[in-house]
C-alpha positions as CSV (number, residue, x, y, z in Angstrom):
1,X,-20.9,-1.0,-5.3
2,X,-19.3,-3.2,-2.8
3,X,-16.0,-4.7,-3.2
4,X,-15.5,-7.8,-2.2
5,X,-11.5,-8.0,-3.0
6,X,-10.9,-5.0,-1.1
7,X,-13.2,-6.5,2.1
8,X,-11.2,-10.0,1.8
9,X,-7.8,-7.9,1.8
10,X,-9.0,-6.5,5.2
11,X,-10.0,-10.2,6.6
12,X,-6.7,-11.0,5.4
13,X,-4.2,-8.4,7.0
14,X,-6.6,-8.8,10.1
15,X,-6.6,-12.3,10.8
16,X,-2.3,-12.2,9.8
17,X,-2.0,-9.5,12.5
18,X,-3.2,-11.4,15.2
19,X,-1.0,-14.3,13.9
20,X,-3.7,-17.1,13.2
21,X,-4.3,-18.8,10.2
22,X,-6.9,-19.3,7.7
23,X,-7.8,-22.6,9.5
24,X,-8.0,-21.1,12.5
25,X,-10.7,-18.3,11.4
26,X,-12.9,-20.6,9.6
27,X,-13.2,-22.5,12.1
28,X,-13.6,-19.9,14.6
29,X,-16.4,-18.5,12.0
30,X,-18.0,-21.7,11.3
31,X,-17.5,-21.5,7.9
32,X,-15.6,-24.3,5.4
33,X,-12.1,-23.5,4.9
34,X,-12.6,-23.4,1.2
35,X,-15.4,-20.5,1.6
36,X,-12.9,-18.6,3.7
37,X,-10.1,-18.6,1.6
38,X,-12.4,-17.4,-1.4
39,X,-13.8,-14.7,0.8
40,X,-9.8,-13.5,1.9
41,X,-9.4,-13.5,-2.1
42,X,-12.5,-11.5,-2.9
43,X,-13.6,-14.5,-5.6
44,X,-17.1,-14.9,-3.3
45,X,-19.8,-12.7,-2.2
46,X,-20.4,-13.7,1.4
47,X,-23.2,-13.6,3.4
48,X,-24.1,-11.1,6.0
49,X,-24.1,-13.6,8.7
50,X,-20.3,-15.5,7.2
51,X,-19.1,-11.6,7.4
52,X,-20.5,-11.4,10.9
53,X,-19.1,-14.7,12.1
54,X,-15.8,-13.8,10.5
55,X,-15.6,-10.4,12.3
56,X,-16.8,-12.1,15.9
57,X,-13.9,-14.2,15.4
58,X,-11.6,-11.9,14.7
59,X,-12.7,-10.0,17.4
60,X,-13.3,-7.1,15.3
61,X,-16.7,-4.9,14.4
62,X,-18.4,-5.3,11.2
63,X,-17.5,-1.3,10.3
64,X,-14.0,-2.3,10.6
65,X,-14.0,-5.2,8.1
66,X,-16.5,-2.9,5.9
67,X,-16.1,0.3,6.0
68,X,-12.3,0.1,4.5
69,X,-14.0,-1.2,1.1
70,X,-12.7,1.6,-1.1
71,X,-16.0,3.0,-2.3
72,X,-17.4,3.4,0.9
73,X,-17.8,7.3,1.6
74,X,-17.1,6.7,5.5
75,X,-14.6,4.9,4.9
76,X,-12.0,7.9,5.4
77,X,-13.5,9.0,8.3
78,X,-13.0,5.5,10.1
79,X,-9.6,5.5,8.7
80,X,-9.2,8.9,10.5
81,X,-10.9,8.1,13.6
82,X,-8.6,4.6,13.7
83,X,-5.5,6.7,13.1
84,X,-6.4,9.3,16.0
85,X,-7.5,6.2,18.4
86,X,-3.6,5.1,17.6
87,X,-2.1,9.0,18.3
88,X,-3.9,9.6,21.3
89,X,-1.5,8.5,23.8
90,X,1.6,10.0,21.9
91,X,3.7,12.6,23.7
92,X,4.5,15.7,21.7
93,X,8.1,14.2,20.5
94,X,5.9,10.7,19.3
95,X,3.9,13.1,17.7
96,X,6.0,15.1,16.1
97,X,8.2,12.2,14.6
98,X,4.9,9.9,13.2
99,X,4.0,13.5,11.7
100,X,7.3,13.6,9.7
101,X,7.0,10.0,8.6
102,X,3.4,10.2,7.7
103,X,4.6,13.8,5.0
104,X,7.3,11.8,3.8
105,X,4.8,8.1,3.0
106,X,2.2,10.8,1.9
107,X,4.4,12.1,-1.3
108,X,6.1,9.1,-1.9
109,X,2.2,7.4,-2.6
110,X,1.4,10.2,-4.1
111,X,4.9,10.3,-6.5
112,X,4.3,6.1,-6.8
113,X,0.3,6.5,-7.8
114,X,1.3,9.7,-10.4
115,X,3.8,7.1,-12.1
116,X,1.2,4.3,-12.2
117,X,-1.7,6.7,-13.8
């Protein structure tokens, strides 16, 4: 089942890490501004073509907006393969710190989830 909330939070944090607005991507997508905020919210089911205009402007791939939809089964391995991209130019001592922080965010989640089950 594909959600569509999960896939409009990953439009979302996309389009605010490049610093553009909503404006800016609808545009850019050729979609009405009203569509693309219901898609960013996840309140829409959008078309395969308003996905592929809103990842073209974005400058991203269609697997990137996708495949972090939470019941994807590849989605972990492109979180994986994302995360090594980012670690590949990291000397030993980069390493070894992001290692450390990435234990310690790992049992916190895992302490925060517990509590909310």
């Amino acid at each position: 089942m594909i959600n569509y909330k999960t896939i409009g939070t990953q439009i979302k944090n996309e389009r605010i890490k490049q610093d553009l607005l909503q404006q800016d991507v609808a545009k850019a997508a050729e979609i009405s501004m009203p569509h693309y905020s219901d898609i960013e919210r996840g309140e829409t089911k959008p078309s395969f073509q308003a996905l592929l205009n809103i990842a073209n402007a974005l400058h991203v791939s269609m697997d990137y907006i996708l495949c972090y939809e939470a019941d994807n089964p590849k989605s972990r391995e492109f979180a994986t393969n994302e995360i090594m991209d980012e670690l590949a130019d990291c000397t030993r001592t980069e390493l070894t710190f992001l290692h450390d922080i990435v234990s310690v965010a790992k049992q916190n989640l895992r302490t925060l989830y517990k509590k909310e089950d």
